[in-house]
ZAMARGU-4260 file (C-alpha; in steps of 0.2 Angstrom, whole numbers, plus 5000, padded with zeros to 4 digits):
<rodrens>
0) 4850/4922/4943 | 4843/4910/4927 | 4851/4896/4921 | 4849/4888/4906 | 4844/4866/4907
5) 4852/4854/4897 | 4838/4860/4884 | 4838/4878/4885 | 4825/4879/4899 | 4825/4888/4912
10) 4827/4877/4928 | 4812/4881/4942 | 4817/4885/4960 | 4806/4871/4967 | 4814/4856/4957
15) 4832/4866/4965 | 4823/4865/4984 | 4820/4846/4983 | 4834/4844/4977 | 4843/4853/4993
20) 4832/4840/5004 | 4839/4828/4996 | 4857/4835/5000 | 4854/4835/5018 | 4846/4818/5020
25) 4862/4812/5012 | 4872/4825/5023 | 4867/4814/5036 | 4875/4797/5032 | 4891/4803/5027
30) 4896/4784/5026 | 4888/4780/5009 | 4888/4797/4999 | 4886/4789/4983 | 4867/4789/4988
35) 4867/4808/4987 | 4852/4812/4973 | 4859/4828/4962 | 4854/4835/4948 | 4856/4825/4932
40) 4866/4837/4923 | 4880/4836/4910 | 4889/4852/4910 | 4892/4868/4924 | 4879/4878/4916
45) 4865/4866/4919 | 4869/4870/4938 | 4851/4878/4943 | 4849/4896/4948 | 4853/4902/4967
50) 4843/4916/4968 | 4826/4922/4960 | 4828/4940/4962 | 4840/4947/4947 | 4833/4963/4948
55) 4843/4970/4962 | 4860/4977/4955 | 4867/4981/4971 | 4863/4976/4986 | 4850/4960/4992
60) 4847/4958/5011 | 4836/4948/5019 | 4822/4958/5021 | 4823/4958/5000 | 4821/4941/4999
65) 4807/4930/4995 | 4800/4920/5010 | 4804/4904/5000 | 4824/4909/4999 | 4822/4911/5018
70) 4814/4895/5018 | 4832/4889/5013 | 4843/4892/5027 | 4847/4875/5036 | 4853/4871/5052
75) 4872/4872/5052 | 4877/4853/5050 | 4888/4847/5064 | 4906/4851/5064 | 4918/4835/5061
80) 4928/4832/5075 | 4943/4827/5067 | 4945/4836/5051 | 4960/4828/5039 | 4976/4837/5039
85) 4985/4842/5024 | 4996/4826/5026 | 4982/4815/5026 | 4973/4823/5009 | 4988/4821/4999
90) 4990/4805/5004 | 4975/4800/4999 | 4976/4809/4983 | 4992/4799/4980 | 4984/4782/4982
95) 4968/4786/4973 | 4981/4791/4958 | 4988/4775/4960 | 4971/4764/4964 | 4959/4772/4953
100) 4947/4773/4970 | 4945/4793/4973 | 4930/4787/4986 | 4940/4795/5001 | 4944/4810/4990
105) 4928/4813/4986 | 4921/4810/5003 | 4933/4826/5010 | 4928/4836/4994 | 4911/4833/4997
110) 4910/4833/5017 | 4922/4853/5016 | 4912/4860/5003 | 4896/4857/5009 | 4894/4872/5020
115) 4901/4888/5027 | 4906/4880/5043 | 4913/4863/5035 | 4927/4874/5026 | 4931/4883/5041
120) 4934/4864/5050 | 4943/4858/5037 | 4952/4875/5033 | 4955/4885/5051 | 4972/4883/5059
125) 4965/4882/5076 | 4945/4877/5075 | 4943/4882/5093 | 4952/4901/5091 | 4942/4915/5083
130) 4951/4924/5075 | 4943/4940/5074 | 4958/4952/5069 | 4964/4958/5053 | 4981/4952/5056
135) 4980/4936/5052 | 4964/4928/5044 | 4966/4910/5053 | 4966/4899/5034 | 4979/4888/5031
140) 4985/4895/5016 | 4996/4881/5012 | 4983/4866/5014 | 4968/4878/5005 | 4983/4879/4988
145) 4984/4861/4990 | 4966/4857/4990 | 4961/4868/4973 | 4980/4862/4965 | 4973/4845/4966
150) 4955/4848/4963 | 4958/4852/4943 | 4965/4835/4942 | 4952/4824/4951 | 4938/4816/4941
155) 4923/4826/4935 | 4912/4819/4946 | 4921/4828/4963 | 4923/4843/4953 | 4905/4843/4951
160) 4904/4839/4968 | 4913/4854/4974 | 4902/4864/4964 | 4887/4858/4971 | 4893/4859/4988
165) 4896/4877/4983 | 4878/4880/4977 | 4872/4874/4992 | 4882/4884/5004 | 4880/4899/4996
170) 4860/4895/4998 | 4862/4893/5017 | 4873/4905/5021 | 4861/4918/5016 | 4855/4928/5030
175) 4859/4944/5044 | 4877/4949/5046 | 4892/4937/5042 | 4903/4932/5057 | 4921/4931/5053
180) 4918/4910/5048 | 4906/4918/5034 | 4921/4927/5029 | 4933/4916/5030 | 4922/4905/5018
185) 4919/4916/5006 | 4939/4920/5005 | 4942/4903/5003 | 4929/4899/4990 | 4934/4916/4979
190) 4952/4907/4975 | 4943/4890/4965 | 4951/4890/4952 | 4936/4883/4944 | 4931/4899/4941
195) 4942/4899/4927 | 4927/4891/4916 | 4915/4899/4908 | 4903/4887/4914 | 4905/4892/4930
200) 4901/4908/4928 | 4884/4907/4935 | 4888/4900/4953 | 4905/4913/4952 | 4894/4927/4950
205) 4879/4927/4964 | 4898/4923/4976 | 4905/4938/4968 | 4886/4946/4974 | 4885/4940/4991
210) 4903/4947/4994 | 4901/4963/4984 | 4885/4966/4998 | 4896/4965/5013 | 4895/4978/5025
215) 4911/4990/5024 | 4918/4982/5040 | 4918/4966/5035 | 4924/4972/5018 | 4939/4978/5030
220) 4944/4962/5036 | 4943/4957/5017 | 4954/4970/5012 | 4971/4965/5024 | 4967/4944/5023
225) 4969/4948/5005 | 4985/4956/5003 | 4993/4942/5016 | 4991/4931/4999 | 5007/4925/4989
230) 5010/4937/4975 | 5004/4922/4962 | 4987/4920/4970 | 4982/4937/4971 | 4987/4940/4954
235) 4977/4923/4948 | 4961/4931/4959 | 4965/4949/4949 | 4965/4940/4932 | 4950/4930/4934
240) 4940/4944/4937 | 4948/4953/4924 | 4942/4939/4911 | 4925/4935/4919 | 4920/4955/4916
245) 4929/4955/4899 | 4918/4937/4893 | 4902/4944/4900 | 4905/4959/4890 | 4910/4952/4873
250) 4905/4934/4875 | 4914/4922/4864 | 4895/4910/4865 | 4881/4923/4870 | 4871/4907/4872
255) 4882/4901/4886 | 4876/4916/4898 | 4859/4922/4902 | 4852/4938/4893 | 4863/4953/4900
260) 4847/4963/4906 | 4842/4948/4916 | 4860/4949/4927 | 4866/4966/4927 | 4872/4965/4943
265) 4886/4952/4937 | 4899/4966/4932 | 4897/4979/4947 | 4898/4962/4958 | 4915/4958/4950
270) 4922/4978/4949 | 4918/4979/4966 | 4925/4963/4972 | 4940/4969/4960 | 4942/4984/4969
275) 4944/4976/4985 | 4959/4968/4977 | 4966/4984/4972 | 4965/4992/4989 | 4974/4976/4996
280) 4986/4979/4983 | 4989/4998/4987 | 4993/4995/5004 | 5009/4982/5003 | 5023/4991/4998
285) 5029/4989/4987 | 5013/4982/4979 | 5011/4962/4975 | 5007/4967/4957 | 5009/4982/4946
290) 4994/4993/4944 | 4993/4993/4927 | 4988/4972/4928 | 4973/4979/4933 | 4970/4987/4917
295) 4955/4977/4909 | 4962/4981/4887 | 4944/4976/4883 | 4935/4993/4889 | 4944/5001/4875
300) 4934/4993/4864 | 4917/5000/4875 | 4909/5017/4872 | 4920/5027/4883 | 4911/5045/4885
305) 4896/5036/4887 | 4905/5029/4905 | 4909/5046/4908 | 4895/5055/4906 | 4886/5043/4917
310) 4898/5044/4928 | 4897/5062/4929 | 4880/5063/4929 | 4875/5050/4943 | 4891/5050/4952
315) 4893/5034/4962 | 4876/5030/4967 | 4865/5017/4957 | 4869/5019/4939 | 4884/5008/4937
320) 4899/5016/4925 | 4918/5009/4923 | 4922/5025/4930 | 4920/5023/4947 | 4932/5009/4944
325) 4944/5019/4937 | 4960/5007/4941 | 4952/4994/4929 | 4953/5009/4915 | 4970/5009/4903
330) 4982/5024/4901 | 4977/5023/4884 | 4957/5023/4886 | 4959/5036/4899 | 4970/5048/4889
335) 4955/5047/4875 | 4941/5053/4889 | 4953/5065/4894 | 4956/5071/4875 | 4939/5071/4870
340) 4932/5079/4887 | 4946/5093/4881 | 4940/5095/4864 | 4922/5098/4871 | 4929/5110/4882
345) 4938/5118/4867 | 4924/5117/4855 | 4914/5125/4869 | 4924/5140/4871 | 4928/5145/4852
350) 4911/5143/4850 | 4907/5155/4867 | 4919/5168/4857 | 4912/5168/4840 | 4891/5169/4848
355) 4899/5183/4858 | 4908/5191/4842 | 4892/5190/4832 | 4881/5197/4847 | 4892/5214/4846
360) 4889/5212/4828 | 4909/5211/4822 | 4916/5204/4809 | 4921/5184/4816 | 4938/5179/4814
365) 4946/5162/4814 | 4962/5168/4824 | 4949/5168/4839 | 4946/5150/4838 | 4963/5145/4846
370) 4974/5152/4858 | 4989/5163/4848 | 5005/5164/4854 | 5017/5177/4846 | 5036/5175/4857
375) 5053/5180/4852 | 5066/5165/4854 | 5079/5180/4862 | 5064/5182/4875 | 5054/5165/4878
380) 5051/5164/4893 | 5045/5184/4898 | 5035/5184/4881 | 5026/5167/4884 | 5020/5173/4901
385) 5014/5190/4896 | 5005/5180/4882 | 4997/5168/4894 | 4992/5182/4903 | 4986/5190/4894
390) 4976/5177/4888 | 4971/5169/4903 | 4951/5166/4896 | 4959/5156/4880 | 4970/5145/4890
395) 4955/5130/4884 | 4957/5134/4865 | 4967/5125/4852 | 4985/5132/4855 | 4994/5138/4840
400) 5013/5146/4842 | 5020/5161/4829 | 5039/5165/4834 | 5041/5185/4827 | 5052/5185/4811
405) 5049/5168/4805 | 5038/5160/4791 | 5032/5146/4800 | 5016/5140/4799 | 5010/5129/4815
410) 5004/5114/4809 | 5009/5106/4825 | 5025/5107/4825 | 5029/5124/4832 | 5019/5121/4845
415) 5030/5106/4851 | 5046/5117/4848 | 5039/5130/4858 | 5036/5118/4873 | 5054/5111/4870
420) 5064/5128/4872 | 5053/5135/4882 | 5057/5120/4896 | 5072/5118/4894 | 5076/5139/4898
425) 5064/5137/4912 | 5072/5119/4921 | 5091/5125/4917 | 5099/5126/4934 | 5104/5146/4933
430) 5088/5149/4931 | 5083/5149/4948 | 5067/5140/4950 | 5070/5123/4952 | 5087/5115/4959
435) 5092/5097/4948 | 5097/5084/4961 | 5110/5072/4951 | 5108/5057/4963 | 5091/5057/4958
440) 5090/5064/4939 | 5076/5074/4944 | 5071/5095/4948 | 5061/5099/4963 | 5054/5116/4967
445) 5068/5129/4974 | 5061/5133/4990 | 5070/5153/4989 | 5057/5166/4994 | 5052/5178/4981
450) 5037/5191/4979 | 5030/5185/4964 | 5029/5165/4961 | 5017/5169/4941 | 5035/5159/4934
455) 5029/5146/4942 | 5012/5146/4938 | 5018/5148/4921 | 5028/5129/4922 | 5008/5123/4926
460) 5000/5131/4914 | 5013/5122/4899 | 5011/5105/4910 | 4994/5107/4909 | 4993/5114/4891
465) 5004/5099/4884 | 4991/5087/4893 | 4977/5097/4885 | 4984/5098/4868 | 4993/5078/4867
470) 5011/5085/4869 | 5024/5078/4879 | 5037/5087/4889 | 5054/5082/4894 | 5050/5088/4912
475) 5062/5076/4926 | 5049/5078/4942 | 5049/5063/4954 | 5033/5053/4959 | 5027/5063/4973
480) 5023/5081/4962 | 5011/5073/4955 | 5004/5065/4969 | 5002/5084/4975 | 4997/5088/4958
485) 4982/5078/4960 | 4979/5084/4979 | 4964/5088/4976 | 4961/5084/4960 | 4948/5095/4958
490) 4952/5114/4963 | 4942/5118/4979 | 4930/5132/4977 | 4936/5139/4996 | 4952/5148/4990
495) 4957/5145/5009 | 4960/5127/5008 | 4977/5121/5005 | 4980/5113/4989 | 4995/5102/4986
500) 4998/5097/5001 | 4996/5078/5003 | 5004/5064/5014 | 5024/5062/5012 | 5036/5047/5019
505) 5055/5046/5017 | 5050/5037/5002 | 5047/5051/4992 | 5060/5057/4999 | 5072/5046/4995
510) 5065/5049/4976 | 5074/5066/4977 | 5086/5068/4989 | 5093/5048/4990 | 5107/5051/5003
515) 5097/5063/5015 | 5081/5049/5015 | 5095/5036/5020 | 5101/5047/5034 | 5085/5050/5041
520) 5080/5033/5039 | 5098/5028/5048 | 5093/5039/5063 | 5075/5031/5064 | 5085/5012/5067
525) 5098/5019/5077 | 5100/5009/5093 | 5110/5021/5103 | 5102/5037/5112 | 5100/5046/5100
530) 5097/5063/5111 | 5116/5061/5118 | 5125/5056/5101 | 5115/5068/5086 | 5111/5083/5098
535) 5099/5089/5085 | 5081/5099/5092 | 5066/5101/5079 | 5074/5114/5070 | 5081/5113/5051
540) 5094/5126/5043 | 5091/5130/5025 | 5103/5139/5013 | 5097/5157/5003 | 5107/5167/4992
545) 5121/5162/5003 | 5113/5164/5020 | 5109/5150/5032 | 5092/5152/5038 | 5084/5140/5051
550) 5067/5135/5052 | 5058/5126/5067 | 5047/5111/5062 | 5034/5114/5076 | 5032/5127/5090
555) 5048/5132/5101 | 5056/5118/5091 | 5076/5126/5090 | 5073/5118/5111 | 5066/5104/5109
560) 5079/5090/5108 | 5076/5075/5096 | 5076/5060/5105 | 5073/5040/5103 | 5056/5043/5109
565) 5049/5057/5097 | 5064/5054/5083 | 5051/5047/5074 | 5039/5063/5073 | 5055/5072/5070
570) 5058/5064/5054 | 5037/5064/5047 | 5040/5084/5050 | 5057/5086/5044 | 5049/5076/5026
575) 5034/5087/5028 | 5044/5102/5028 | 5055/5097/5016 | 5041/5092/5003 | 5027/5102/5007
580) 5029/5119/5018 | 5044/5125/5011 | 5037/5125/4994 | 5019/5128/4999 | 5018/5146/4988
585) 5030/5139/4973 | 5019/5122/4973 | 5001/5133/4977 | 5006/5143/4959 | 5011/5128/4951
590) 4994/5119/4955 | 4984/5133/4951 | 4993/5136/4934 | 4990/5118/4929 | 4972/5115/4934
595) 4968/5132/4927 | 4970/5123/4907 | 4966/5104/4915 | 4952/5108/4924 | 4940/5091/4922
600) 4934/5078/4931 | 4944/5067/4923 | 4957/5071/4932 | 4950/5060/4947 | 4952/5045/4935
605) 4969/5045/4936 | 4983/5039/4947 | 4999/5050/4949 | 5008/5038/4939 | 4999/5040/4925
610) 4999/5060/4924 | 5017/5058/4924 | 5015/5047/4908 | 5002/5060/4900 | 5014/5074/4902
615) 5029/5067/4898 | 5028/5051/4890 | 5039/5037/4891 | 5059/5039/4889 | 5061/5022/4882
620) 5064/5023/4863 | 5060/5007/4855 | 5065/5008/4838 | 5061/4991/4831 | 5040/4997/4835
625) 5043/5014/4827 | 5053/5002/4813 | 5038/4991/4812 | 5024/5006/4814 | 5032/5016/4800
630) 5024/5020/4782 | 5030/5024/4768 | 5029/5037/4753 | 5037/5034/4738 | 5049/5021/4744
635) 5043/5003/4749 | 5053/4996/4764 | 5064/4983/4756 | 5073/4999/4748 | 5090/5001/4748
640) 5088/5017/4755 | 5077/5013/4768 | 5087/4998/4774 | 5103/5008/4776 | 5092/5019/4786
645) 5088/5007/4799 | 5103/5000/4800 | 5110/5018/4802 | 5096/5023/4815 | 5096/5004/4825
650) 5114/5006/4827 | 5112/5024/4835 | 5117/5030/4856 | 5101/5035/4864 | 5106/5050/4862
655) 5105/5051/4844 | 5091/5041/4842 | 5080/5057/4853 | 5088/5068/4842 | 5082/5060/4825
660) 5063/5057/4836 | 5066/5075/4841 | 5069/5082/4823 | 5055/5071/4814 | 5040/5075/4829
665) 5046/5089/4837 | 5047/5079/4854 | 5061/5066/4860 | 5048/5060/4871 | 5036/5041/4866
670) 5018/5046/4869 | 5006/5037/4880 | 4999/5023/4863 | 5019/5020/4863 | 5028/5023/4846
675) 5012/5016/4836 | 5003/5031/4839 | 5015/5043/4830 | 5011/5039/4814 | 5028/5041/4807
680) 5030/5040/4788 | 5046/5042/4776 | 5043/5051/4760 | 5056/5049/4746 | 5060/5068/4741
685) 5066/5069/4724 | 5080/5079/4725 | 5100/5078/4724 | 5107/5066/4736 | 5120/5081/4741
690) 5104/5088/4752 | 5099/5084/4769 | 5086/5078/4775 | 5070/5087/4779 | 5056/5084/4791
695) 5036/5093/4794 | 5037/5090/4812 | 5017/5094/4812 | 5015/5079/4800 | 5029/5067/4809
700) 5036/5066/4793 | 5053/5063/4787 | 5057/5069/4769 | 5073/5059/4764 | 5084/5060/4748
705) 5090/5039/4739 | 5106/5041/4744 | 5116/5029/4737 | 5127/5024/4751 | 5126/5020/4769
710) 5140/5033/4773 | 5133/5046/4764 | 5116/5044/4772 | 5122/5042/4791 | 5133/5059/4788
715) 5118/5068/4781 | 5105/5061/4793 | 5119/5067/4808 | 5121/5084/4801 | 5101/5087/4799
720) 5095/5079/4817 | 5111/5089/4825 | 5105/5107/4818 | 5087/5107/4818 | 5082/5120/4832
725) 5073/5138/4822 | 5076/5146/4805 | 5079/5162/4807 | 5071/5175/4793 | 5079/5192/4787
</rodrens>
C-alpha cells in the first residue's frame, strides 16, 4: 500500500516502525497520553503505508510477508480491567461538550482503538465469555452505534487518534488464523463511519484486505454477525463500499489515491467484503435491504464485454472481473452483456449459414440471415410450432414475423404482435395448459398428463425468443418459475440430470395458491394433535378431466398418518409435490424450450427477479417519464395539439393508457431502461383531422392529425388504440 506525504512523497516503512515504538512506550503510561509522539501529519492521506507488499491481489499470509512486517507484531498490551460502560462514555462526552476538555474522551478513544484486544474489552458484552457461535457475535451493538455516532463530532485530534490506533492494530494483528476476538474487531472496525472520507481510503482498504483474506469459516461467522445488524447499519456498510469502488474507479482527484497498478487489490477486497454483505442479506427474510441497493450505476459506465469475456475466459480464479460479483451489476448493465453476447450469437449463426451456402456454391440469400416466420392468425399457435420446429437450427437468428395474406413489412412491429396474440391464445384459461389462480393474478403450469408436452416447450422458446430479441411479454408467472428457470442456469450436458427442479417453501406457495400456503402453514402452528383432529396420511388427491386421482408423497404414504412429529416433513413434500414433481415433464419442456434460444453464460448473472424483468418488463406505466422522454416531429411540445394529448392520455384508466402503449410499440409492457428506452416520438401527419391516428409500431411512433379540440382528439385516439389488432388483405 503507498501513501503519498504532505509533499507528495512516498513515506518509508522505517520512519512508520519507529514511530510504532513510539506508540507502545506511550501505550505504557496511559496517564499522560499527550506524550504519544505521532506522525506530524495534516490530513488522512498522509497517514503512512501498512503494508509494503501491493503486489499481491488476493491473498497475503504470513509466509508472504517480509521478515520486517513480522517484526511488527507486538505483545498484546494488557487488558483494562474495568472498561467504561456506555453510561460512563456519554457522560463524559456530555461534559467535555460543556467544558471544552475532551481529555477523558480522548483517553477511551485512544486506549479502545489501539488494539485488537482493547476493542474487544471495551466492546464485548461479557469479557470473560467466548462467544464462539454464529448466533450472537458477543458486541454491544448499542454502545459500538454510540461510540462512532459521537466520534464524527469530537475534535480532529481523536479522530486522528482513532485512525492511528486503527493503523496500528491492523499492523499487530497481522499473523496465523484469527480467533473469534480478531473477528470481532475487524466487525467492529468495518462500521467507522470514517470511512466515509476519501482520505481514509487508504487505511479502509488494507481492512477491507485483511478481511477479504479470511479463511471461509471465519468468513462464516462473518456472514450471520452481519445480518443481526439494524437495517440502517448494514445498509450504511453496503453504501460505503458501493462509493469506495465507485471513487477508486472514477476518482473525483486522481492525485488523492495512489496509482491504480500500484493497489489493484483495493476493488476485489471491497467486492468481496461486499459479497459477504449480500449473502448476510439473502439469508433474513425478508431481506434487510432490496437487492437492487447493491447495484453499483457506475459499472455502466465501464467496458462491460470486456468483464465478461474475462470472466469467461478465467472463471473465478485470479483475474479479477465485476462478474463474479454479479449482484453489484444493474438490470440495465446486465441486459446490455446479455443483448450483445445475443447479437454475437446471431451474427455468428447467419454468418455459419451464408460460409455454408457459399461452400455448396448457391446463390446467398438474405431471408437466411434471420429466422422467418410465416403463421395464419386463424392458426397461431399450431402454425408457430411447426415453424419453430422446423426451424429449430435458426432459433439464434434475428426473428422476423409474415402473417399469410397481409402486406406487412416487420420492421419490429410484427414481431411484437406476434408474441402478444400468440400468448394470449396460449395463457387463456380453455386452453389447457396453464390454470390462472385469481387470488394470486398469476398462471402456473396445469399438472394434467399428456403424451406430448412440444406446447409447452413452445411457451420457452417465445420466453426465451423475447429475452433474445429485447421484447416483453405480458406473461403472469410467480417468482418461483423463474427461480426453476435458472435451475441450472446452464443446461447440464448429462440429459439424466433433473432440470427445474430447485428448493420450494410455503412461500412460494403462498405466491400461487395463497389460501392453501395459509392452511398448511396453520397446520404447521397447530397446538392440538394433529394425528387425532386432521386424519390426513402422506397422500394428496388431485383432480383430472373430472377424476380424482391420489398421489403418495413418499413410499406407502396413503398409511402413514401425519402427525405433530413429521407434520413438518409433510408439508416440505406436500410444496414439493405441488411445485416441482407434478409438473416435472410440463416444466422439463418448458426449460428446455427456453434455454434452447437463451443458452449463454450470462444467464448465471442474473437473479430470478431480474429474468422476470427481462421477459416481461415492468407493469407500472408512468406516463409523466414517457411525457418527458418523448420527441417530437413536426410539432414542438407547447402545441395545442400536443398538450390536449397529454391532458387526454394523463387523464386516462390503466387500462387505456396500455392500450394507447400497446398500439404505439406493439407491447403494453415498460422495458427494463423504463419508459426512456422506448424512444417514443409524435409526428404531426398532415392530413384531415376527420382521420385517426396512425402508429409504425416498429418505429414507436405515433402519427397524429392537429386536431383542433380536445374532444375531437380523445374520441379519435379511443377509437384508434381500441381497434388496432391485424389488417386484414383481400
Amino acid at each position: 500500500g503507498l501513501d503519498r506525504g504532505s509533499k507528495g512523497q512516498i513515506s518509508t516503512l522505517s520512519s512508520f516502525i519507529s514511530t510504532v515504538n513510539q506508540k507502545k512506550e506511550a501505550a505504557e503510561n496511559r496517564s499522560s497520553p499527550t506524550h504519544l509522539v505521532l506522525p506530524n501529519i495534516k490530513n488522512v492521506r498522509d497517514l503512512p503505508p501498512i503494508c509494503l507488499d501491493v503486489r499481491q491481489k488476493q491473498r497475503i499470509s504470513t509466509e508472504a510477508s517480509s521478515s520486517e512486517m513480522k517484526a511488527l507484531v507486538l505483545p498484546e498490551p494488557v487488558l483494562p480491567n474495568q472498561p467504561k460502560t456506555m453510561k460512563d462514555f456519554q457522560e463524559d462526552v456530555e461534559k467535555a461538550k460543556s467544558s471544552g476538555d475532551w481529555k477523558a474522551v480522548h483517553d477511551f478513544y485512544l486506549t479502545t482503538f489501539d488494539s485488537f484486544p482493547e476493542l474487544n474489552a471495551a466492546f464485548k458484552k461479557d469479557a470473560t465469555t467466548s462467544f464462539n457461535t454464529i448466533d450472537d457475535s458477543g458486541i454491544n451493538a448499542k454502545f459500538v452505534n454510540a461510540v462512532y455516532d459521537a466520534l464524527l463530532n469530537t475534535p480532529q485530534d481523536i479522530q486522528k487518534t482513532v485512525l492511528k490506533g486503527i493503523i496500528n492494530s491492523l499492523l499487530r494483528e497481522w499473523k496465523g488464523p484469527r480467533t473469534k476476538d480478531d473477528l470481532r474487531a475487524y466487525f467492529i472496525l468495518l462500521q467507522n463511519p470514517q470511512f466515509n472520507n476519501t482520505s481514509t481510503y487508504v487505511i479502509y482498504a488494507h481492512l477491507l484486505r485483511q478481511i477479504a483474506t479470511l479463511v471461509e469459516a471465519d468468513h462464516h461467522f462473518l456472514v450471520h454477525w452481519f445480518k443481526k445488524l439494524s437495517q440502517k447499519r448494514f445498509k450504511q456498510l453496503v453504501e460505503r463500499l458501493l462509493q469506495f469502488i465507485s471513487l477508486r474507479l472514477f476518482p473525483a482527484k486522481p492525485e488523492e489515491f495512489p496509482p491504480i497498478t500500484k493497489c489493484s487489490w483495493w476493488i476485489p477486497s471491497a467486492s468481496k467484503v461486499l459479497s459477504l454483505l449480500n449473502t448476510a442479506n439473502s439469508l433474513v427474510h425478508p431481506p434487510l435491504i432490496p437487492y437492487t441497493d447493491f447495484y453499483n450505476s457506475t459499472l455502466d459506465h465501464i467496458d462491460l464485454m470486456e468483464e465478461y469475456h474475462t470472466w469467461q475466459s478465467f472463471g473465478n480464479s485470479h483475474r479479477f472481473s465485476f462478474c463474479q460479483y454479479p449482484f453489484v451489476i444493474s438490470i440495465a448493465a446486465k441486459k446490455i452483456i446479455i443483448q450483445r453476447d445475443s447479437e454475437q450469437q446471431m451474427i455468428s449463426i447467419a454468418r455459419q449459414s451464408l460460409v455454408d451456402k457459399v461452400s455448396r456454391r448457391q446463390r446467398p440469400d438474405m431471408n437466411m440471415l434471420f429466422l422467418n416466420m410465416k403463421v395464419r392468425r386463424t392458426h397461431l399457435v399450431s402454425d408457430s410450432l411447426d415453424e419453430l420446429t422446423r426451424k429449430r437450427a435458426d432459433l439464434k437468428k434475428k426473428l422476423k414475423v409474415t402473417f399469410v395474406g397481409e402486406a406487412g413489412l416487420d420492421m419490429g412491429g410484427l414481431t411484437k404482435e406476434w408474441f402478444l396474440l400468440l400468448i394470449r391464445q396460449i395463457f387463456h384459461p380453455d386452453y389447457g395448459m396453464f390454470t390462472y389462480h385469481k387470488d394470486s393474478h398469476c398462471h402456473w403450469f396445469s399438472s394434467f398428463k399428456c403424451d406430448n408436452y412440444s406446447e409447452f416447450r413452445l411457451v420457452g422458446i417465445l420466453m426465451g425468443l423475447a429475452v433474445y430479441n429485447s421484447i416483453t411479454l405480458d406473461i403472469r408467472f410467480p417468482p418461483c418459475c423463474y427461480k426453476k428457470l435458472l435451475s441450472p442456469p446452464v443446461v447440464p450436458s448429462d440429459q439424466n440430470t433433473p432440470v427445474g427442479i430447485c428448493s420450494v417453501t410455503t412461500d412460494d406457495l403462498c405466491q400461487i395458491m395463497p389460501e392453501l400456503a395459509h392452511g398448511l402453514s396453520e397446520l404447521l402452528s397447530y397446538e392440538g394433535n394433529v394425528e387425532e383432529d386432521f386424519f390426513s396420511t402422506f397422500q394428496v388427491f388431485q383432480e383430472e378431466f373430472g377424476i380424482i386421482k391420489s398421489y403418495n408423497l413418499k413410499p406407502g404414504g396413503d398409511k402413514i398418518p401425519v402427525n405433530n412429529q413429521n407434520r413438518k416433513e409433510y408439508v416440505q413434500l406436500y410444496v414439493d409435490f405441488l411445485l416441482n414433481k407434478s409438473i416435472y415433464k410440463q416444466f422439463a419442456a418448458f426449460y428446455y424450450g427456453f434455454h434452447s434460444v437463451c443458452a449463454s453464460n450470462a444467464l448465471m448473472l442474473l437473479r430470478p427477479e431480474e429474468v422476470e424483468i427481462l421477459v416481461c418488463g415492468s407493469p407500472e406505466l408512468d406516463m409523466h417519464a414517457l411525457q418527458r422522454s418523448t420527441q417530437y416531429d413536426g410539432y414542438a411540445k407547447t402545441d395545442l395539439t400536443i398538450r390536449y394529448f397529454w391532458d387526454v392520455v394523463l387523464g386516462f384508466p390503466l387500462d387505456l393508457q396500455k392500450k394507447l402503449l400497446h398500439f404505439t410499440t406493439g407491447s403494453d409492457r415498460v422495458p427494463v431502461g423504463g419508459m426512456a428506452d422506448l424512444n417514443f416520438k409524435i409526428s404531426k401527419n398532415e392530413t384531415s383531422t376527420n382521420w385517426l391516428p396512425v402508429a409504425h409500431t416498429c418505429f414507436n411512433q405515433l402519427c397524429l392529425p392537429p386536431y383542433k379540440s380536445k374532444k375531437d382528439l380523445k374520441q379519435k385516439l379511443i377509437i384508434g388504440i381500441s381497434n388496432s389488432e391485424g389488417f386484414g388483405l383481400e
